[in-house]
N, C-alpha and C positions, 0 to 999 in steps of 0.2 A: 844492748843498745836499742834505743827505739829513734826509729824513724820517721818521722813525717812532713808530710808539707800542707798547702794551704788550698787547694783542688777540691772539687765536690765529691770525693770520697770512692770508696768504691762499697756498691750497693750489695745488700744482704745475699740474694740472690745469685750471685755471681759467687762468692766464696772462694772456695779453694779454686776455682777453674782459669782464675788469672794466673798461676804455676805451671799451666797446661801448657806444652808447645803449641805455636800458632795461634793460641786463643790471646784476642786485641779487641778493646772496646774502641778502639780507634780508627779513621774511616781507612785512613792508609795503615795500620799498624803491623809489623810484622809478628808479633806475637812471641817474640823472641826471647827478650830482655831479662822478667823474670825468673823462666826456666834456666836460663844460663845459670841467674845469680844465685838460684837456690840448688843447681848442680856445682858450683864452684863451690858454697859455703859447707855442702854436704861431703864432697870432697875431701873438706881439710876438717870433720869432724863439728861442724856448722849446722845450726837450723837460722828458718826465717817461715816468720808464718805474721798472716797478717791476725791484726786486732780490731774486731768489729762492736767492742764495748759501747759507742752511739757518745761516749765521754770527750772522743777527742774530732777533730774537724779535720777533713783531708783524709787522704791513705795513710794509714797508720802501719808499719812492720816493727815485729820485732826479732833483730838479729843478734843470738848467740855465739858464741866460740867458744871454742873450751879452753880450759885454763892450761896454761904452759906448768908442766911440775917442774922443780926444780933440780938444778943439778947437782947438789948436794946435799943431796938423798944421803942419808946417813942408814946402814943397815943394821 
């Protein structure tokens, strides 16, 4: 699933370090938010990584899951 909104983006240089605990480009910002959500999605066998292709406008993520298998697995 990709994610995005309509925000002035998040800048090259910055990168993976918005994942980092406490790290907030924000003046009040806890830094909290996306560490949580990429330790939850990691969790239940999840990724979330951002995409900095310059294609799309805003912060861009894209979050996977894994497929549920079925339960009528035939052996």
């Amino acid at each position: 699933m990709l994610f995005s909104d309509n925000g002035p983006g998040i800048p090259r240089g910055v990168g993976r370090r918005i994942f980092d605990p406490l790290f907030s480009r924000k003046e009040n910002g806890r830094g909290m938010g996306l560490t949580i959500a990429r330790h939850l999605l990691e969790a239940h066998g999840g990724t979330i990584d951002i995409l900095l292709d310059g294609r799309r406008k805003g912060a861009n993520f894209l979050v996977t899951f894994p497929r549920k298998r079925s339960r009528a697995t035939i052996y």
